[in-house]
N, C-alpha and C positions, 0 to 999 in steps of 0.2 A: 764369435769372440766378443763383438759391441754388446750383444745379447746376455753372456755370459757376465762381463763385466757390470753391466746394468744392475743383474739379479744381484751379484755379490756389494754392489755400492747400496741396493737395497736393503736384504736384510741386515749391513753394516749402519744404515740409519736407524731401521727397525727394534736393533741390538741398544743403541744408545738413547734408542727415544723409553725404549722398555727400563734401561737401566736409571735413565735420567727421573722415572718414579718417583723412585726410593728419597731423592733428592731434597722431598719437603718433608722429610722423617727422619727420628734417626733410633737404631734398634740399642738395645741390652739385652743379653741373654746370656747364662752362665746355668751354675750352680754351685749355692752355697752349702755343704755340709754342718752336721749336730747343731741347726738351729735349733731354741727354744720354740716350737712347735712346727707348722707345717705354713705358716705365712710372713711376711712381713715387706714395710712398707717401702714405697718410693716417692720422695719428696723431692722438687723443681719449681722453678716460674720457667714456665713456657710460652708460647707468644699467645694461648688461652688465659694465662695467668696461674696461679698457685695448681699445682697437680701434688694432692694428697690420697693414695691412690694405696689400697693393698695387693701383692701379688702373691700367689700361694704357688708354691712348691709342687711340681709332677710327681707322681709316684716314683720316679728315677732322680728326684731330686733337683731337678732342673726348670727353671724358668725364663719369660721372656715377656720383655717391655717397647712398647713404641712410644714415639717422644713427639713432638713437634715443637724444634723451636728455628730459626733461622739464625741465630747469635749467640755463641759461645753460652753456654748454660750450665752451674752446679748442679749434681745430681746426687742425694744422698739416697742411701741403704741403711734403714736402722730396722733395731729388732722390735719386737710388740714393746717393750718398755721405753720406746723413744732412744736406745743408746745406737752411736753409727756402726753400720758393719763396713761400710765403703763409701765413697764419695771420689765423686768422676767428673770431668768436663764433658759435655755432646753437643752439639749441633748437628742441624741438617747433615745428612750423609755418611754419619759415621754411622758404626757398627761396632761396639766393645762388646766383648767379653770377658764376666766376673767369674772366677773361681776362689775356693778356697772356705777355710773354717768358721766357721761363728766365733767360735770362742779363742781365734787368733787374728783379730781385727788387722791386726799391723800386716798382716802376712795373708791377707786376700790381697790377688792381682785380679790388675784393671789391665788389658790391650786394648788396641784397634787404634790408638793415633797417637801422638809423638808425646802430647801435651803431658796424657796421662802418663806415659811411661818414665817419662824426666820426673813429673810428679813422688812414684814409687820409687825412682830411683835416690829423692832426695831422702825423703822417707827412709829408705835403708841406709843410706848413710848418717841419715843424724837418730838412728832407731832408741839409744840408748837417752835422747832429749827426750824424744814423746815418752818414754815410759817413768821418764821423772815426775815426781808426785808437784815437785816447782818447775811452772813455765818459764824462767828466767832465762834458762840455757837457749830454747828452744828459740824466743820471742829472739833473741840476739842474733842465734843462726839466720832465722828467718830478716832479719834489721839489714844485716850484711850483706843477704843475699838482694834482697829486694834495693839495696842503695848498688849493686856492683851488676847490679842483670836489669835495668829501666828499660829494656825493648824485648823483655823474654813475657809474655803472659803468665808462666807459672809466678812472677811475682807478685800478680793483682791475685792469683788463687791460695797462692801460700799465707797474702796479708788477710784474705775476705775466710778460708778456712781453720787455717791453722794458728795464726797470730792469738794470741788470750788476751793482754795487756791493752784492752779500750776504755781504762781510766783516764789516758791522758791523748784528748781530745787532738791537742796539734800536734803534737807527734804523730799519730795514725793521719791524720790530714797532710802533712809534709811526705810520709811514705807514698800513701798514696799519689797524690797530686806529682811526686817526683817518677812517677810510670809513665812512659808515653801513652798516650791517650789513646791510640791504635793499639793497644794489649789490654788496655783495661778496658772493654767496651762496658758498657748500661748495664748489657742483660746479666754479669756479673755484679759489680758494685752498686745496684739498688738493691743488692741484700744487704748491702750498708745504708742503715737512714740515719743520720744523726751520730754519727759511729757507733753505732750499736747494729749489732746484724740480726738478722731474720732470723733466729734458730730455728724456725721451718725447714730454713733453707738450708743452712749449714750443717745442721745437728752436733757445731758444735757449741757447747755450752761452757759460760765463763766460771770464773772463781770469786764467790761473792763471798768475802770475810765478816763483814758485819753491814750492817745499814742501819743509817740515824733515819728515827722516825718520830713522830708527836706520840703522845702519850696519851689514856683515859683523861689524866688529871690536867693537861695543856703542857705537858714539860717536853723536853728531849731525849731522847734515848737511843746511844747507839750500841745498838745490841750486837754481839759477837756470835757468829754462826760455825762457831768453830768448833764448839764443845761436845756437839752433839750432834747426831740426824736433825735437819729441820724442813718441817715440811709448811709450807709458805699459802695462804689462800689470801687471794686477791680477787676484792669484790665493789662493788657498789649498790647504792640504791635505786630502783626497788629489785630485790635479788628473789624474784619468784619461788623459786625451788631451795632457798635457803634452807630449809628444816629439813628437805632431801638429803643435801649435803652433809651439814652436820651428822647427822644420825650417821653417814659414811665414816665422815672422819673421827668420830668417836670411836671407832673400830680399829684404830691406830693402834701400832705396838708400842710398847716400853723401847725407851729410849730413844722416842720420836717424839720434839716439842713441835704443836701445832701454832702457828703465828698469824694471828684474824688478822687482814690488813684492808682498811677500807681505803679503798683509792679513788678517792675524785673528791670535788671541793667541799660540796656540802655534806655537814655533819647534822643537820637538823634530827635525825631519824636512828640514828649510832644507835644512840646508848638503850631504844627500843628494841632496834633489829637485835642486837645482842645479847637481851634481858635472858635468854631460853639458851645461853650457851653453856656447855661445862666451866662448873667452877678449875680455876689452872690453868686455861687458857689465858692468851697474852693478846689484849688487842693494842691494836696502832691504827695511825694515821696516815696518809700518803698524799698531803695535799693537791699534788701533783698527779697525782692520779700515772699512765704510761711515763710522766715526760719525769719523774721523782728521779732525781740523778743518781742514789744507790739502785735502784731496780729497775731502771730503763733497759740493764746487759739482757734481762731475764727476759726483751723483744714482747711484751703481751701486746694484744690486738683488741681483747675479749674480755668480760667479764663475767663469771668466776675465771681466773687462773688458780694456776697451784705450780709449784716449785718443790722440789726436793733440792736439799743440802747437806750433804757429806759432814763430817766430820773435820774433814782438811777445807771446806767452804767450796768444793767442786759443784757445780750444780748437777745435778745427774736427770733431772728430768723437767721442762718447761713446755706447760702445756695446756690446756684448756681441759681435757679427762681428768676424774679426781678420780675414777678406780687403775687409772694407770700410773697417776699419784700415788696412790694406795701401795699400788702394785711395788713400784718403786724402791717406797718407803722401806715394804715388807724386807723386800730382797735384800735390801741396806741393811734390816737388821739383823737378820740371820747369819751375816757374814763374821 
């Protein structure tokens, strides 16, 4: 019977030493249907750092991701044009599973732990905010909740994904800082630096109305992005591949204004670099280069960026690719 017992307190250690593996990983696996093609990406800071990774679809439509992080971690799902399909909380040990449509963002579920589920849950409840064209509604909801829930974590996820409104600086600092610090860990809120978040990380992207910038001539200009597609390139000197580019973005459709934007101090070399652009183009200046307070939301790391901008000033895509720029831009206009 000692015998007996022995064996069964064995493979009962055997069982949890095998299960306790899994422990420094944490899985995704679902399937999403009527994607636009057969892949699309997963973006995280994991405890390697930035994981920008694409994952392609089974022939059954079904896929599957390993993670590594030890600390509460955002996880996006966007399509090849950079837009979100999903975004989840993981850490070590969990196991979610995504289902659901491409082209009904709101209405892909996330399971496998509480965080995400409260998540969707809020989600459906305020379904009719997110799909307003004004974040006003939504940023309120989210205001309310984040002041009436300071020990719930879904409040540091609702302020770092879903919140739009990071024009004003103390306000987002009071939100935050009013969370208990045990819900808001690191490995979430360093996708906030400066209040501006990592749109790697988040995928989502703010609403840029206009930005003042310097002018050819030394003057001001704050230009309105409201009127039209705008698709944004953000560069400095020396930009190797410049004539690359261009020759791309001349390729632009009707009803897409393109906006040269040299970001960083010196201008010694401007008015060269841009001697061979199309006449119609609009150049600016960014003295500031990343830290330029209208275009800090837009998160660049890199130089060239590019930006697309809606016609309501939604950003739809920010990103260091200019044919997924392109891409963007295109799909913007055929709507």
């Amino acid at each position: 019977m000692k015998c007996l017992q022995y064996h069964l307190a064995l493979l009962l250690a055997l069982i949890v030493a095998l299960t306790s593996c899994d422990s420094d990983s944490f899985k995704i696996d679902g399937s999403i249907t009527n994607l636009d093609g057969t892949s699309f990406k997963v973006i995280l800071m994991g405890d390697s750092g930035v994981v920008d990774q694409w994952l392609n679809l089974d022939k059954k439509g079904k896929f599957s991701f390993e993670g590594h992080s030890a600390q509460p971690v955002l996880v996006s799902l966007q399509d090849r044009l950079g837009k979100p399909l999903a975004m989840m909380v993981a850490a070590n040990g969990d196991h979610l599973k995504v289902s659901g449509d491409a082209g009904k963002p709101m209405d892909i579920k996330v399971k496998g732990n509480r965080l995400n589920e409260d998540w969707q849950l809020f989600r459906d409840e305020h379904r009719a905010f997110y799909t307003d064209a004004n974040p006003a509604r939504l940023d309120a909801a989210i205001e309310k909740y984040v002041r009436e829930n300071p020990d719930d974590m879904l409040s540091t996820v609702l302020l770092l994904a879903d919140y739009s409104d990071y024009s004003d600086r103390e306000k987002v600092n009071a939100l935050l800082n009013g969370i208990n610090i045990d819900v808001r860990p690191v490995s979430l809120t360093r996708a906030i630096v400066g209040n501006k978040r990592d749109v790697r990380l988040t995928g989502h992207l703010p609403r840029l109305m206009a930005v003042n910038l310097v002018t050819r001539d030394g003057g001001f200009e704050k230009l309105q992005l409201t009127k039209q597609i705008s698709l944004l390139h953000l560069w400095a000197n020396p930009q190797d591949n410049r004539s690359a580019v261009i020759d791309k973005l001349k390729g632009v459709g009707e009803g897409v204004q393109v906006i040269d934007i040299l970001a960083e101090s010196d201008t010694m070399r401007w008015g060269q670099t841009i001697s061979a652009d199309p006449e119609g183009w609009k150049h600016y200046w960014a003295p500031a280069g990343p830290l330029e307070q209208d275009i800090q939301l837009l998160g660049f790391t890199t130089v060239p960026w590019f930006a697309v901008i809606d016609s309501t000033g939604l950003v739809t895509y920010s990103g260091p690719n200019v044919d997924t720029a392109l891409s963007n831009a295109s799909a913007m206009g055929k709507k």
